[in-house]
C-alpha positions as CSV (number, residue, x, y, z in Angstrom):
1,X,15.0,-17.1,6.9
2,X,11.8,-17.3,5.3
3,X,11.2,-15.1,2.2
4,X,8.1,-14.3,0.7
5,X,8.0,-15.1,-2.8
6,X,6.5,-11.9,-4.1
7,X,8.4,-8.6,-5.2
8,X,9.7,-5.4,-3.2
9,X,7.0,-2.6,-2.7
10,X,3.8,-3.7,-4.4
11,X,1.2,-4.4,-1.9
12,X,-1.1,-2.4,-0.5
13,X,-2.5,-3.9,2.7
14,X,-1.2,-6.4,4.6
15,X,-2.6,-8.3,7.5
16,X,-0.9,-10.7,10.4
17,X,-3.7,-11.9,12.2
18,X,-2.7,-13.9,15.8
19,X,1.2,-14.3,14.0
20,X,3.1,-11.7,16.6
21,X,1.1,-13.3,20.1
22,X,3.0,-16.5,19.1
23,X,6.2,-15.9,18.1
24,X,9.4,-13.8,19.9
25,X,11.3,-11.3,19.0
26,X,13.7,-12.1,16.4
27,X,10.8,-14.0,14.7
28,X,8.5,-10.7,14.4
29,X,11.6,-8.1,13.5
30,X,12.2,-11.0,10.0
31,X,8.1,-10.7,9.4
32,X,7.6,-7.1,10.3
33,X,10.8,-6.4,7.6
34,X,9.3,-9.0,4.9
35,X,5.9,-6.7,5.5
36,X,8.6,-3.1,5.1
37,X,10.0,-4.8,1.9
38,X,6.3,-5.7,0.5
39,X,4.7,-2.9,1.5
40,X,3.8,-0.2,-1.4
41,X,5.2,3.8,0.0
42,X,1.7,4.2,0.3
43,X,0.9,0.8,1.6
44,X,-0.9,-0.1,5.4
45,X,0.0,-3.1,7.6
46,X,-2.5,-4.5,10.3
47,X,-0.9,-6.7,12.8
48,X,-2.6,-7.8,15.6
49,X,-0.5,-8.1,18.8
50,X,-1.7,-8.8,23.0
51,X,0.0,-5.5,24.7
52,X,1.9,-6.5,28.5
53,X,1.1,-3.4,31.1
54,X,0.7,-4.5,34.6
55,X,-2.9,-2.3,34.4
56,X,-3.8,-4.7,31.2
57,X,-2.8,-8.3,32.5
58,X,-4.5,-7.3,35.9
59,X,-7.8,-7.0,34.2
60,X,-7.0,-10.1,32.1
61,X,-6.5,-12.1,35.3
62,X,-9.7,-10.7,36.9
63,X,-11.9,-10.9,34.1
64,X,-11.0,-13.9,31.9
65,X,-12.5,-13.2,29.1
66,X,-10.5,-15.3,26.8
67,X,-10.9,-19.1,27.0
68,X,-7.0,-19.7,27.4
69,X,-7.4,-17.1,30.4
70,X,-3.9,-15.2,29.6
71,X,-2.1,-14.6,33.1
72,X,1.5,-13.9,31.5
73,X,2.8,-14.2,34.6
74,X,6.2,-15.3,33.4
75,X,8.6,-13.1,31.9
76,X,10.3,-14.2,28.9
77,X,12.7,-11.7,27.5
78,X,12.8,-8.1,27.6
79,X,9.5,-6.6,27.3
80,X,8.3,-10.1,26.6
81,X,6.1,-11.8,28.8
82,X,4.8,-15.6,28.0
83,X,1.6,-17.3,29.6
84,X,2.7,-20.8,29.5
85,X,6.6,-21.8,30.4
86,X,5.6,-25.3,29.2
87,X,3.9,-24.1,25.6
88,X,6.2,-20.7,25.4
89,X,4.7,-19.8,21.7
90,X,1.0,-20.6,23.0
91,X,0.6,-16.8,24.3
92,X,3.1,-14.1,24.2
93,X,3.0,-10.5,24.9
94,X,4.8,-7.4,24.5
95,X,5.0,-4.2,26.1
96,X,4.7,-1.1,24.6
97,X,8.4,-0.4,24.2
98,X,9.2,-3.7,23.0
99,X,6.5,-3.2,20.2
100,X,8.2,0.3,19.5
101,X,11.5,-1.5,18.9
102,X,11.0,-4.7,17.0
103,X,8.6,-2.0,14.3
104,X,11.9,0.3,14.3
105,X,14.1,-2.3,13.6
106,X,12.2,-3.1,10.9
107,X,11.9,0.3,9.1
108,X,8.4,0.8,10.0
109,X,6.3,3.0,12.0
110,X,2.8,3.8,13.3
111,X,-0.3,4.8,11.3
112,X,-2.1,5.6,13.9
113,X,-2.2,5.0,18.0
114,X,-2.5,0.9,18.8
115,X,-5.7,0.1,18.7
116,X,-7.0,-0.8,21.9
117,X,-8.2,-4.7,22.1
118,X,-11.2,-6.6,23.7
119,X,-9.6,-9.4,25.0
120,X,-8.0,-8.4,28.8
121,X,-11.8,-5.8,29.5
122,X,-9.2,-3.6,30.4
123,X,-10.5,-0.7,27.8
124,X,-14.2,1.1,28.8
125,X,-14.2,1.3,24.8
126,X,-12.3,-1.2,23.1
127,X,-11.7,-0.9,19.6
128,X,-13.0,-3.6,16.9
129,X,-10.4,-6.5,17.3
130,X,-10.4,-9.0,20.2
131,X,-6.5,-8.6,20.2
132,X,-4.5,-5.1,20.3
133,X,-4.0,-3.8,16.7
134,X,-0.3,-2.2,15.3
135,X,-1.3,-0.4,12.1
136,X,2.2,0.0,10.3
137,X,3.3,2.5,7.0
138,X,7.3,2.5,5.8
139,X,9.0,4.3,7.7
């Protein structure tokens, strides 16, 4: 229900580090339409998220490069996968078309492709961020 205390369309850039890999679905649709509503016509969004393929977690699970060494072996909701069923909110994932859908819902789309993280060694060439990067313009 949260509301940010700022008014419609006059930011620029906004950024949500590490928010989306701990929170579900409904929970990233409310911020991902608080960023729509802030967002300038012009304006850019970069939200870092941890993209679920089976290709990705594999090379996660083999390579460990993070110290929480992210299995996401349990599946959550759909397209949502969660590393821990004891701490739910202490990793989660999405898949490709669950990312697709919550920045829909929210009247946003892509910049650009996702950016392709560090954190599973899964990329040859990995783009700046440890995590995967959405970056988001209105829709």
């Amino acid at each position: 229900d949260f509301k940010f205390p700022l008014p419609d369309q006059k930011i620029d850039r906004i950024s949500m580090m590490s928010l989306v890999t701990h929170i579900f679905e409904e929970e990233v649709v409310h911020y991902l339409r608080e960023t729509q509503r802030l967002l300038k016509p012009e304006g850019l969004a970069y939200v870092t998220f941890l993209l679920y393929s089976d290709e990705i977690v594999e090379a996660s699970r083999r390579n460990r490069l993070t110290p929480y060494g992210l299995t996401f072996e349990h599946e959550y909701a759909d397209g949502c996968f969660i590393d821990n069923k004891e701490f739910p909110t202490g990793g989660v994932a999405y898949t490709e078309p669950a990312m697709m859908r919550m920045i829909e819902a929210a009247g946003l789309r892509l910049h650009r492709p996702f950016l392709k993280g560090q954190w599973s060694g899964f990329h040859a060439e990995p783009d700046d961020d440890g995590q995967d990067v959405a970056i988001l313009r209105r829709a």
